[in-house]
C-alpha positions, 0 to 999 in steps of 0.5 A: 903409051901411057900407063894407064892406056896401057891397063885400059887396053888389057882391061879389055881382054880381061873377060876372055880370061888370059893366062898371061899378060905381059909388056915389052920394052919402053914399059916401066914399073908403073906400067906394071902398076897399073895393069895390076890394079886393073886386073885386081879392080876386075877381078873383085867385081 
């Protein structure tokens, strides 16, 4: 998966609020990334 399927994917989980978000083996600090800007991007809208 690609880092930024990856952060499509969380973003859709971004509206039920979760407390943690996480990634597993294979994920690199891109992957990382980019699930901080979706969620940055999320929460400044």
């Amino acid at each position: 998966e690609t880092p930024e399927t990856m952060a499509s994917n969380i973003a859709k989980f971004l509206p039920y609020k979760p407390s943690i978000i996480g990634a597993c083996c294979g994920s690199t600090p891109e992957h990382i990334r980019e699930i901080i800007k979706v969620i940055r991007s999320y929460n400044n809208s």
